[in-house]
Backbone and ligand atoms as CSV (ligand in chain L), in Angstrom:
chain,resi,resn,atom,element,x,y,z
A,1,UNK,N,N,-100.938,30.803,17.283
A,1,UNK,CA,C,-100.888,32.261,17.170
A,1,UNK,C,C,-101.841,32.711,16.071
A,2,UNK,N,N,-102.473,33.473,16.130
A,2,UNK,CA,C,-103.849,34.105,15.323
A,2,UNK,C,C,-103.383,34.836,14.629
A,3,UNK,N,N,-102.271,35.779,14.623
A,3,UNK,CA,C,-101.634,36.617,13.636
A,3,UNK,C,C,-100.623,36.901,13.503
A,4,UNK,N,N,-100.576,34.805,12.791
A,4,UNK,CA,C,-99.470,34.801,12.010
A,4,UNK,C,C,-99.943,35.194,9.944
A,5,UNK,N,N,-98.388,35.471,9.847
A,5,UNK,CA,C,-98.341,35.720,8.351
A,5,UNK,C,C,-97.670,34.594,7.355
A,6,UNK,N,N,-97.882,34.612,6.151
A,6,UNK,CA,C,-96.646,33.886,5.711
A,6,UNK,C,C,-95.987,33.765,5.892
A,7,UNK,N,N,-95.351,32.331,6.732
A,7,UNK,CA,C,-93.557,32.347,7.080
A,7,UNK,C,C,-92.645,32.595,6.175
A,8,UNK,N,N,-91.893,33.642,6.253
A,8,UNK,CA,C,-90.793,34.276,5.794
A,8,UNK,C,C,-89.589,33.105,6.657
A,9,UNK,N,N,-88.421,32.871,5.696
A,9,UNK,CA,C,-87.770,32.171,6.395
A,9,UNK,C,C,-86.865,33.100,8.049
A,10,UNK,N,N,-86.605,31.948,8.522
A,10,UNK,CA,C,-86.112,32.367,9.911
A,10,UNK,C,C,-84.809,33.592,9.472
A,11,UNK,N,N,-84.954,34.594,10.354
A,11,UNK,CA,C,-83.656,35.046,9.642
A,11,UNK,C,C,-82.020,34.576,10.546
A,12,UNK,N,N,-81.238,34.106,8.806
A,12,UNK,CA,C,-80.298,33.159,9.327
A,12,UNK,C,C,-79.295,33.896,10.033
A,13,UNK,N,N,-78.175,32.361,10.983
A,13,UNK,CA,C,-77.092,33.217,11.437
A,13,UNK,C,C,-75.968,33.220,10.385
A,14,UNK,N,N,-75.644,32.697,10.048
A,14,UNK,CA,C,-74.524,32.536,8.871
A,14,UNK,C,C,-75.093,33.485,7.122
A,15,UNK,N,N,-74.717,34.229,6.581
A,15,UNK,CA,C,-74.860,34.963,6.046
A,15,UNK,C,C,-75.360,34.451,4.486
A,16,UNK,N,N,-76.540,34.299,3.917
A,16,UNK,CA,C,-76.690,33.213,3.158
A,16,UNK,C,C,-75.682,33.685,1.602
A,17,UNK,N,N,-75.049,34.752,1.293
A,17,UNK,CA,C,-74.679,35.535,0.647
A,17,UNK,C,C,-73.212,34.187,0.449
A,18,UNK,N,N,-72.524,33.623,1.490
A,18,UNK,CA,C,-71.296,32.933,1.486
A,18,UNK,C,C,-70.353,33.463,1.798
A,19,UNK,N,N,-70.015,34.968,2.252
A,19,UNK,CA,C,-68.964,35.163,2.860
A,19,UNK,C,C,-69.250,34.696,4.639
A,20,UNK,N,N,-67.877,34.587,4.924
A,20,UNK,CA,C,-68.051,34.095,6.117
A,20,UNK,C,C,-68.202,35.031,7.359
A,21,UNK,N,N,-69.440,35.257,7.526
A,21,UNK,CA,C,-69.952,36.309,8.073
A,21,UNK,C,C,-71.285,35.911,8.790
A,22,UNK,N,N,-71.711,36.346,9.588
A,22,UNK,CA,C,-72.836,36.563,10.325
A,22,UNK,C,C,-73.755,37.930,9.579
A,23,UNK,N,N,-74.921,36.975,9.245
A,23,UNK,CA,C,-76.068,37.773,8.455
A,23,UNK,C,C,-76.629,39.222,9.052
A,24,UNK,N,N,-76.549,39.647,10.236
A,24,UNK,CA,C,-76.651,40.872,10.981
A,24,UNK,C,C,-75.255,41.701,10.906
A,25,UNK,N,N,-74.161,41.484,10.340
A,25,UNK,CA,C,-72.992,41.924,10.250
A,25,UNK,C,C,-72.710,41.654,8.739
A,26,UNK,N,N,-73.096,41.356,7.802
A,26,UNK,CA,C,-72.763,41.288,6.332
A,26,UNK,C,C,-74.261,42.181,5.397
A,27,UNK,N,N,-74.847,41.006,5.135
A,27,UNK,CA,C,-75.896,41.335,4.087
A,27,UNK,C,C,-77.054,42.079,5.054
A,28,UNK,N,N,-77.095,41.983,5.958
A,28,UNK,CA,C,-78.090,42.090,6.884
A,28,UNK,C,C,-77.856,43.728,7.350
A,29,UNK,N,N,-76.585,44.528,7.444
A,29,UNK,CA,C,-76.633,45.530,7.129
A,29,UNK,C,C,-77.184,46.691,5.575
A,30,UNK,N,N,-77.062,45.896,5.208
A,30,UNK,CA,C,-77.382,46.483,3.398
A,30,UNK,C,C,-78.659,46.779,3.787
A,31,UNK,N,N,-79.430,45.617,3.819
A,31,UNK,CA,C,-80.689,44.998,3.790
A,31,UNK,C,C,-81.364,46.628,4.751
A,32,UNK,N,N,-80.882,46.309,6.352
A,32,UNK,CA,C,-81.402,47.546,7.070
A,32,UNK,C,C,-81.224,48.915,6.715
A,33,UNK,N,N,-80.541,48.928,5.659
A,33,UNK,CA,C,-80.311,50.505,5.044
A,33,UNK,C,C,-79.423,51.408,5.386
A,34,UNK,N,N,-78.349,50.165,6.631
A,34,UNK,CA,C,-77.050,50.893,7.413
A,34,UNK,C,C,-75.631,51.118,6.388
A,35,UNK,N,N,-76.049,50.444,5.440
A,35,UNK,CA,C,-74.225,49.842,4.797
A,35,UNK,C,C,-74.964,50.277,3.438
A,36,UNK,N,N,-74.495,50.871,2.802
A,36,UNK,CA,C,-74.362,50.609,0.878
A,36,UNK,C,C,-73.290,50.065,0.275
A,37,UNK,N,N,-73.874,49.069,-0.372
A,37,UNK,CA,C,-72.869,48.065,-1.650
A,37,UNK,C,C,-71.602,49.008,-1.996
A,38,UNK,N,N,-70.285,48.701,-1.676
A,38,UNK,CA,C,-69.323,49.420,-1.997
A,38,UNK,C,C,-68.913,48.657,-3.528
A,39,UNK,N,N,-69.298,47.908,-4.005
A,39,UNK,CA,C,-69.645,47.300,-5.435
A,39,UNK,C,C,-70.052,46.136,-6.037
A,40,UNK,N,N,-69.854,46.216,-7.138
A,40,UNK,CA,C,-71.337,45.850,-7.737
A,40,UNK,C,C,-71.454,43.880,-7.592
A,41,UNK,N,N,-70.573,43.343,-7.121
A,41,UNK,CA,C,-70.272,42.391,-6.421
A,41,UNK,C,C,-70.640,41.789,-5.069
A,42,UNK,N,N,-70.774,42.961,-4.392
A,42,UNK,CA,C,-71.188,43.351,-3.171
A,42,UNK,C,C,-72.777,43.141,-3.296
A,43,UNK,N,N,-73.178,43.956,-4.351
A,43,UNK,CA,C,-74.682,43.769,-4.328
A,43,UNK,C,C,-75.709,42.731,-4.790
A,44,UNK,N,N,-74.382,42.267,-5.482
A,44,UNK,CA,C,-74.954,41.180,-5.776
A,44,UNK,C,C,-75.541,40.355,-4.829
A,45,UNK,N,N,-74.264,40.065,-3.967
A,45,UNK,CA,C,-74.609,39.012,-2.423
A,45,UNK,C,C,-75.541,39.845,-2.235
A,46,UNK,N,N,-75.656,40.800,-1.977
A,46,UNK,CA,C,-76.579,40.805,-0.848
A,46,UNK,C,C,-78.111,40.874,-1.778
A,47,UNK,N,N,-78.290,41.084,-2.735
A,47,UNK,CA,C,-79.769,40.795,-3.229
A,47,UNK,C,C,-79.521,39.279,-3.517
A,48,UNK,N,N,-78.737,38.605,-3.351
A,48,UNK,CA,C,-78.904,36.897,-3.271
A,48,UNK,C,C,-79.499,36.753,-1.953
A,49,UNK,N,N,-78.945,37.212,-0.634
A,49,UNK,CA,C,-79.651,37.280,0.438
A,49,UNK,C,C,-80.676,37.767,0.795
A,50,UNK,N,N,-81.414,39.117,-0.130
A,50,UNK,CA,C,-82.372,39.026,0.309
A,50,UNK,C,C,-83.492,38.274,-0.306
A,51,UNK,N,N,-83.093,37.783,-1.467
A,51,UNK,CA,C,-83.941,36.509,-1.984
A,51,UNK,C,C,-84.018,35.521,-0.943
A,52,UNK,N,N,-83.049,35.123,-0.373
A,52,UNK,CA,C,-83.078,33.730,0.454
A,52,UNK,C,C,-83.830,34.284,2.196
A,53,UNK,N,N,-84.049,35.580,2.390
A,53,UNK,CA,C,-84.686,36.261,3.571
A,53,UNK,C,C,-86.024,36.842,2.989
A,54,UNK,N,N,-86.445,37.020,1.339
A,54,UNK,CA,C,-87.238,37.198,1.469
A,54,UNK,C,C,-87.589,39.283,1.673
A,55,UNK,N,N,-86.667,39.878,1.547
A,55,UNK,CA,C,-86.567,41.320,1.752
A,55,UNK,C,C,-86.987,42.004,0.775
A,56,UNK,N,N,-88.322,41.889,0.783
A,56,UNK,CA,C,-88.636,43.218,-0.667
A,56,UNK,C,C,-88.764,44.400,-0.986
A,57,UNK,N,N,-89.080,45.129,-0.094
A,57,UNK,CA,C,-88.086,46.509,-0.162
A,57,UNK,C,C,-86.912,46.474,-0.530
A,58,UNK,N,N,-85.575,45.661,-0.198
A,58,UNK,CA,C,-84.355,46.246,-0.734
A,58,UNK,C,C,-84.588,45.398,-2.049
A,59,UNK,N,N,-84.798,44.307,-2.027
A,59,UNK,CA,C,-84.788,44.003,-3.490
A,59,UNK,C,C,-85.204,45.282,-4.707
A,60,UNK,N,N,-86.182,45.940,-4.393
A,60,UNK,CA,C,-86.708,46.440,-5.448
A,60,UNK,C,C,-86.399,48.400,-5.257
A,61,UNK,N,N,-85.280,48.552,-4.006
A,61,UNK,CA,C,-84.649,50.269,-3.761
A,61,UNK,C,C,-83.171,49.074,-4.451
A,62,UNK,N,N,-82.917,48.046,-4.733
A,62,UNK,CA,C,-81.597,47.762,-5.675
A,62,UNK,C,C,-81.704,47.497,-6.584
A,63,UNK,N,N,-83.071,47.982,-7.838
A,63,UNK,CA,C,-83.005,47.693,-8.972
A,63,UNK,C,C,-83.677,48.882,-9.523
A,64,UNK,N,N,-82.779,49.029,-10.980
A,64,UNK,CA,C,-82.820,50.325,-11.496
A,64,UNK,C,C,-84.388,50.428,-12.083
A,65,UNK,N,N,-84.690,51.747,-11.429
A,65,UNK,CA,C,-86.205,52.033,-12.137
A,65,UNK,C,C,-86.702,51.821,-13.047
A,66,UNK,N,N,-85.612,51.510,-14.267
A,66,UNK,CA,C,-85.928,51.207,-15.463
A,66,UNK,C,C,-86.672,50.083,-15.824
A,67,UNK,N,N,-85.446,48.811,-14.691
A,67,UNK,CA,C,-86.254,47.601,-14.860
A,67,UNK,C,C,-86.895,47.077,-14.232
A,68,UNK,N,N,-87.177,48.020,-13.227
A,68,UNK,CA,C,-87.459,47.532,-11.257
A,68,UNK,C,C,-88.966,46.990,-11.695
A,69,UNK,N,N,-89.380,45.650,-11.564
A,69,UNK,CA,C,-91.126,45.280,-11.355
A,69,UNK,C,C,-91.690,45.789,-10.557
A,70,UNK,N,N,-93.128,45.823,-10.382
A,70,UNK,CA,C,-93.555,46.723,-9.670
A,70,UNK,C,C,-93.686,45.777,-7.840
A,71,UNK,N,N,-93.705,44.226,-8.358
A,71,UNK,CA,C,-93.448,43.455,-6.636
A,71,UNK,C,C,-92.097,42.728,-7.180
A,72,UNK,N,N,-91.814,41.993,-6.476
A,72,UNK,CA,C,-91.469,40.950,-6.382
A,72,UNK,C,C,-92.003,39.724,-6.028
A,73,UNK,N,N,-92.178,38.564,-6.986
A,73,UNK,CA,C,-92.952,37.117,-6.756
A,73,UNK,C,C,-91.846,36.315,-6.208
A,74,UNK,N,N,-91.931,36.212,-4.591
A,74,UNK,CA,C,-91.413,35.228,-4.411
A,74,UNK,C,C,-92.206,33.574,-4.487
A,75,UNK,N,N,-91.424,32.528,-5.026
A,75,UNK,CA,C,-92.199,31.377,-4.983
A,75,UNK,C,C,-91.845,30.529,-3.976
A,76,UNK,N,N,-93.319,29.975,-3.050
A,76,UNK,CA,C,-92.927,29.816,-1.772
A,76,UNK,C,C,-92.219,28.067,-2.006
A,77,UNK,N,N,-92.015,27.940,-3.278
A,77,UNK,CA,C,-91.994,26.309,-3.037
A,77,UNK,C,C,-89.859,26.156,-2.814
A,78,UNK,N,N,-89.421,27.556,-3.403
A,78,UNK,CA,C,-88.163,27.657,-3.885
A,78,UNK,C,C,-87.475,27.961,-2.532
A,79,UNK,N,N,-86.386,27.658,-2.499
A,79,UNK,CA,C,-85.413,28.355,-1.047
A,79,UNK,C,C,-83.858,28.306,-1.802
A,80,UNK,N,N,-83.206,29.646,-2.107
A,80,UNK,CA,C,-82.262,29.930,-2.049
A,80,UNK,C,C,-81.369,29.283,-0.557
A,81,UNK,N,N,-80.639,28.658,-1.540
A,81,UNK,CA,C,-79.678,28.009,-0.738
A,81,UNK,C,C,-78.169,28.484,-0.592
A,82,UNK,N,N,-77.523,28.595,-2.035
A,82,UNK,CA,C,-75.806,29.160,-1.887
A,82,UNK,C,C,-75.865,30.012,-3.085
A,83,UNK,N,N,-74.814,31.092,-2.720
A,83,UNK,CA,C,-74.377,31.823,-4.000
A,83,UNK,C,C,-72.818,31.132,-4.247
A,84,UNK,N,N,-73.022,30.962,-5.962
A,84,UNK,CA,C,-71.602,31.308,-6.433
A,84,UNK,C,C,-71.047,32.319,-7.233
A,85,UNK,N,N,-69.743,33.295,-6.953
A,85,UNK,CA,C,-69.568,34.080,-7.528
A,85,UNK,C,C,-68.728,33.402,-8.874
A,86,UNK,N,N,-68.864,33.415,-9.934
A,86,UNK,CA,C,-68.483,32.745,-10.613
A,86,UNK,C,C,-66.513,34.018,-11.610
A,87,UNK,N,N,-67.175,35.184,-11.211
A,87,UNK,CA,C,-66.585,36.339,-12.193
A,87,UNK,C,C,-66.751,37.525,-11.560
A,88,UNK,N,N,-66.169,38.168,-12.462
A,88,UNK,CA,C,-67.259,39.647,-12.373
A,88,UNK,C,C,-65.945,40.512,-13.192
A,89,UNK,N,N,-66.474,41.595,-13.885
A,89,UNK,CA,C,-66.079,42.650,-14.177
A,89,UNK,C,C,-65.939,44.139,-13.987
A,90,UNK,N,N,-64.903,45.116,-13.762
A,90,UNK,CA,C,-65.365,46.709,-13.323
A,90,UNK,C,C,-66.790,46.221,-12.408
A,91,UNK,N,N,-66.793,47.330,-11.946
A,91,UNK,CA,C,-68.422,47.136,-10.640
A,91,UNK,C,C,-67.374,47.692,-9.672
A,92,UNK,N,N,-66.579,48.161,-9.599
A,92,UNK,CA,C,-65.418,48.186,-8.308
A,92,UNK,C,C,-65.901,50.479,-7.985
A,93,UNK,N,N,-64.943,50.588,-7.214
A,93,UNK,CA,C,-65.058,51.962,-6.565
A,93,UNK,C,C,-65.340,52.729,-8.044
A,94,UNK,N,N,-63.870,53.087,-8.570
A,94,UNK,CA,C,-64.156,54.002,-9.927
A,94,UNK,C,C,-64.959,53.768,-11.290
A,95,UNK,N,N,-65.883,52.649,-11.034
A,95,UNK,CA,C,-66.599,52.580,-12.464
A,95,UNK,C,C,-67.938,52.919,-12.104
A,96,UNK,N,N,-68.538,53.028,-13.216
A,96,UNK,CA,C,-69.947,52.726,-13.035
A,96,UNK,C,C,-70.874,52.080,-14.181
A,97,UNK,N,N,-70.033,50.729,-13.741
A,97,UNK,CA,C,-70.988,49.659,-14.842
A,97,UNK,C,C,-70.035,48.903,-14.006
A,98,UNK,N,N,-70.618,47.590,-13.933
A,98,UNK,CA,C,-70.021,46.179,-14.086
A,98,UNK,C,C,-70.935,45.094,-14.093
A,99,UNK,N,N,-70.649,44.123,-14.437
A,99,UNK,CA,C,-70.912,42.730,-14.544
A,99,UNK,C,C,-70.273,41.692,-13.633
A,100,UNK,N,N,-71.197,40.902,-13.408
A,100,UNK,CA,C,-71.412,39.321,-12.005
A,100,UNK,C,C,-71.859,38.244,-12.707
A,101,UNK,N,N,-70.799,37.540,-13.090
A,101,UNK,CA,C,-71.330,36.109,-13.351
A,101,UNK,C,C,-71.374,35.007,-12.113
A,102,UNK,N,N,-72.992,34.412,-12.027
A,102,UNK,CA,C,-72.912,33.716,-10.243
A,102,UNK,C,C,-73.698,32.726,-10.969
A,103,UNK,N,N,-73.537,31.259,-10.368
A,103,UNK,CA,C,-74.493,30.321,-10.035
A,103,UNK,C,C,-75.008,30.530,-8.757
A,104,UNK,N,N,-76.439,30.791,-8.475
A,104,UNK,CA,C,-77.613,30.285,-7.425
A,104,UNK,C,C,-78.098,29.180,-7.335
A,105,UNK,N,N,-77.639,28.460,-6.132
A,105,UNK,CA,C,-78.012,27.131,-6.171
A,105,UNK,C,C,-79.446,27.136,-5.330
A,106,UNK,N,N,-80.314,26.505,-5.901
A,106,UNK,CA,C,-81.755,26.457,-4.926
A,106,UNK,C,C,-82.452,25.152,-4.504
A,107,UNK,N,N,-83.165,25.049,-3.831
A,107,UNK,CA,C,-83.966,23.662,-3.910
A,107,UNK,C,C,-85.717,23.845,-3.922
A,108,UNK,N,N,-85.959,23.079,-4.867
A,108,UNK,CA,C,-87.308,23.563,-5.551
A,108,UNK,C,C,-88.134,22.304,-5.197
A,109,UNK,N,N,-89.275,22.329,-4.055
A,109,UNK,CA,C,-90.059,21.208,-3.982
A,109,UNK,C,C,-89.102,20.139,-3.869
A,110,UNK,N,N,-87.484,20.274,-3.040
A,110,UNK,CA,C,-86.621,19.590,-2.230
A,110,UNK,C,C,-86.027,19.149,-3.302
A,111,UNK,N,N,-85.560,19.432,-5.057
A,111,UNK,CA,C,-85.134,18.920,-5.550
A,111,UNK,C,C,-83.685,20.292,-5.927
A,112,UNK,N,N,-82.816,19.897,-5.942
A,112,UNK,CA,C,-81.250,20.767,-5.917
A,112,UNK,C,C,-81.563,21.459,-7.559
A,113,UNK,N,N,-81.508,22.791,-7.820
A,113,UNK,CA,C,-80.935,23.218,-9.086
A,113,UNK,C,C,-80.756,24.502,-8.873
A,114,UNK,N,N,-79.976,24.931,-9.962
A,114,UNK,CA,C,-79.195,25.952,-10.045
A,114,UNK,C,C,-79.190,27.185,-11.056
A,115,UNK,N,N,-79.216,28.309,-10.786
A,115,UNK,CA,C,-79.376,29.549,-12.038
A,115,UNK,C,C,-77.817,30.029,-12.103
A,116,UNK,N,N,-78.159,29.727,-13.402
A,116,UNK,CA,C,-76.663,30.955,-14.017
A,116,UNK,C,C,-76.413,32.028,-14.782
A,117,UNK,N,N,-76.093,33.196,-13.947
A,117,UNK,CA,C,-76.321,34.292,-14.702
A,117,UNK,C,C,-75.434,34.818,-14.832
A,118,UNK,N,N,-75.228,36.167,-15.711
A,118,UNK,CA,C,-74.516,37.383,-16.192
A,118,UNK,C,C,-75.534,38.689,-15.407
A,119,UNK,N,N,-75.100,38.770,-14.670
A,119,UNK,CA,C,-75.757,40.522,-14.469
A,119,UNK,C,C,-75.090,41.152,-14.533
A,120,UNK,N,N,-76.241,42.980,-14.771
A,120,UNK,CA,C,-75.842,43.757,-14.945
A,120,UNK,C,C,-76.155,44.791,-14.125
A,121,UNK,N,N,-74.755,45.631,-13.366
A,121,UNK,CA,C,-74.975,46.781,-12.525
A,121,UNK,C,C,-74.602,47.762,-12.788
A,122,UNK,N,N,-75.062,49.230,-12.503
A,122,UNK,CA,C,-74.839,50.135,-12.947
A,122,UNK,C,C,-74.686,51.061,-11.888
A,123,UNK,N,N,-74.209,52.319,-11.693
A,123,UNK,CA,C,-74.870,52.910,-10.500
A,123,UNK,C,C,-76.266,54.156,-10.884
A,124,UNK,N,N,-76.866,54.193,-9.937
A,124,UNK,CA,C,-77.863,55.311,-10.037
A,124,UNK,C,C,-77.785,56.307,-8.821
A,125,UNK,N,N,-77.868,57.422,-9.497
A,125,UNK,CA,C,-77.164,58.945,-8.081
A,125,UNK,C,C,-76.092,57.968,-6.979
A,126,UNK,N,N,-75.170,57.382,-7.720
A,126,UNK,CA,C,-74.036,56.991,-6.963
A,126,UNK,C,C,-74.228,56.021,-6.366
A,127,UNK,N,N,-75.267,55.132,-6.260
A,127,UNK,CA,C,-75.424,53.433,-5.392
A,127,UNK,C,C,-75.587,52.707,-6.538
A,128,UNK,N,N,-75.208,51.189,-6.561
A,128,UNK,CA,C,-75.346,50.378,-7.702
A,128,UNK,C,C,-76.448,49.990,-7.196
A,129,UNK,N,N,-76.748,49.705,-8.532
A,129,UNK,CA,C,-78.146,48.852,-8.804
A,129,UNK,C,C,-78.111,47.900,-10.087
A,130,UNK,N,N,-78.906,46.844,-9.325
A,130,UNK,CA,C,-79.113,45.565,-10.992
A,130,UNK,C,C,-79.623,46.394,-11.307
A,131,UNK,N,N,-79.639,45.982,-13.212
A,131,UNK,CA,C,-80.254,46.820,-14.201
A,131,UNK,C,C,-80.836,45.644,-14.969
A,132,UNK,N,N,-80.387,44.225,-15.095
A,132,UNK,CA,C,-80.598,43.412,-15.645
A,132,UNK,C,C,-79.510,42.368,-15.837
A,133,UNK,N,N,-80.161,41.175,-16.682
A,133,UNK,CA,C,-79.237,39.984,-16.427
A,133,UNK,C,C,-79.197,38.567,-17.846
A,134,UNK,N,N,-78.645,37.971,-18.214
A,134,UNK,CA,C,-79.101,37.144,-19.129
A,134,UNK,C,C,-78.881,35.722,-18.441
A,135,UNK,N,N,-80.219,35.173,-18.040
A,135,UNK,CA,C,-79.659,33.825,-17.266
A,135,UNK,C,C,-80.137,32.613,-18.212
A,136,UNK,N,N,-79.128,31.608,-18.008
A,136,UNK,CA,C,-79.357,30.230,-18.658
A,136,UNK,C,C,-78.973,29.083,-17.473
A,137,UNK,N,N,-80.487,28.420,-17.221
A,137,UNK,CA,C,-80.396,27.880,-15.952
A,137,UNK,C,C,-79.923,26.219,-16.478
L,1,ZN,ZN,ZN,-73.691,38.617,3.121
């Protein structure tokens, strides 16, 4: 095929986020702009999924302007593999702040490792958004 692009991974059936869900029925709504994160937990998965799909538009309409980069670098050697939710704090209906502590497990040039973070969500005109995070991998 003559115009192909960078393979973006296949998009999966199982929801790479870890709830047990089908990716066109979980994260895969967010992603299309049908569903908004009902909290900040919520968004998390699903910007774990669109790391592991590769979605840069929502990655960067779910991060607060403040800290939003202007792309996103995905590195093609990395593949998001599992989220763990490790925590989380407020992020729920009536707040607007909370915190997600998750391990991301990845495989880098086929070797297994893992990020661990604290993020931070906030909402902006009423949708959460990361704002930032302190990770120690
Ligand atoms: Zn999902």
């Amino acid at each position: 095929m003559a115009r192909r692009r960078t393979p973006a991974p296949a998009a999966p059936t199982d929801c790479p986020c870890g709830l047990p869900a089908r990716y066109a029925d979980c994260c895969g709504r967010l992603h299309r702009g049908e569903a908004a994160a009902g909290s900040a937990e919520q968004l998390m998965r699903s910007r774990f999924s669109a790391f592991a799909v590769r979605d840069e538009p929502y990655l960067l309409r779910s991060w607060h302007p403040d800290t939003r980069p202007a792309a996103v670098d995905f590195d093609p050697s990395l593949r998001w593999e599992r989220l763990e939710i490790l925590g989380s704090a407020e992020g729920g209906p009536f707040h607007t702040e909370g915190t997600v502590e998750f391990r991301a497990h990845y495989l880098e040039g086929g070797r297994a490792d893992a990020l661990h973070e604290h993020s931070r969500f906030v909402r902006h005109r009423g949708e959460w958004v990361y704002l930032d995070g302190d990770a120690d991998s």
